[in-house]
N, C-alpha and C positions, 0 to 999 in steps of 0.2 A: 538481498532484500533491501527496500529502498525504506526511506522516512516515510512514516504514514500523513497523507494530506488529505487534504479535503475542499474539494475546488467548491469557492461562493461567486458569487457574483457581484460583487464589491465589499471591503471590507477586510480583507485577509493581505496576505504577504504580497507583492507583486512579486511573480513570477514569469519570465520566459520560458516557453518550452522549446528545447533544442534536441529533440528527439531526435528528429530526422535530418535536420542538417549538419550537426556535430554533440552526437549523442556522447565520446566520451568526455566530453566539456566539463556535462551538467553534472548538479548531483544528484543521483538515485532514487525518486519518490515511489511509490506505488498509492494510488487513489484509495482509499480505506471505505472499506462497503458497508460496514457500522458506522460511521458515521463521524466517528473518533477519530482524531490527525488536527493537526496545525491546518491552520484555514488558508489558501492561498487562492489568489486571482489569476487569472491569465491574461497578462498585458502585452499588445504589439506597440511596437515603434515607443516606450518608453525604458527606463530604466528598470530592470529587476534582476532576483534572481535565477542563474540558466538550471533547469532540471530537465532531469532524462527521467522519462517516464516510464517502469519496467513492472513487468508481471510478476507478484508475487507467487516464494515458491509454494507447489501443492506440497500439500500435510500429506505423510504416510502415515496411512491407517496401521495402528498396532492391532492384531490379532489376539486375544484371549481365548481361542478355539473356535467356539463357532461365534463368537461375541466378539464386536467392534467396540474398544475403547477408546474413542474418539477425544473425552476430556481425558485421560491417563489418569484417573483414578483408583485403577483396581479392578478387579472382577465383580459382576455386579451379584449381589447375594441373592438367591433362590429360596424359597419355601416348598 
C-alpha cells in the first residue's frame, strides 16, 4: 500500500510520476478517494518528487454469519 495523496491542481508537493517509465524508482502513492492524503501536483519537465502510482489493496470482508462486518466491530445486536 502506497502513501495516501491527493492530486490538486496547484499548490501541493511537486511530484513526477514515473509509473510507467521506471516505476520501481518512485515512491508508492495510491490516490485517496476521501479526499484525505498529502496534496501533490503533477509536474513535467520540472523538478519533483518520482512516485509510482499503485492500486490500493481490497479489504476482505469478515463474515459474522450471514452478517458483513465491514467496520470490525462486532456482531451487530438484534431485537
Amino acid at each position: 500500500m502506497g502513501l495516501a495523496v491527493v492530486t490538486v491542481a496547484a499548490g501541493g508537493l511537486p511530484v513526477v510520476d514515473v509509473t510507467v517509465l521506471a516505476p520501481r524508482t518512485g515512491l508508492p502513492v495510491t490516490e485517496a478517494t476521501n479526499g484525505r492524503g498529502i496534496a501533490v501536483t503533477k509536474v513535467i519537465g520540472k523538478p519533483g518528487l518520482p512516485v509510482t502510482f499503485v492500486l490500493p489493496p481490497l479489504m476482505r470482508a469478515q463474515n459474522d454469519g450471514d452478517e458483513v462486518n465491514r467496520d470490525r466491530t462486532g456482531k451487530v445486536a438484534r431485537r
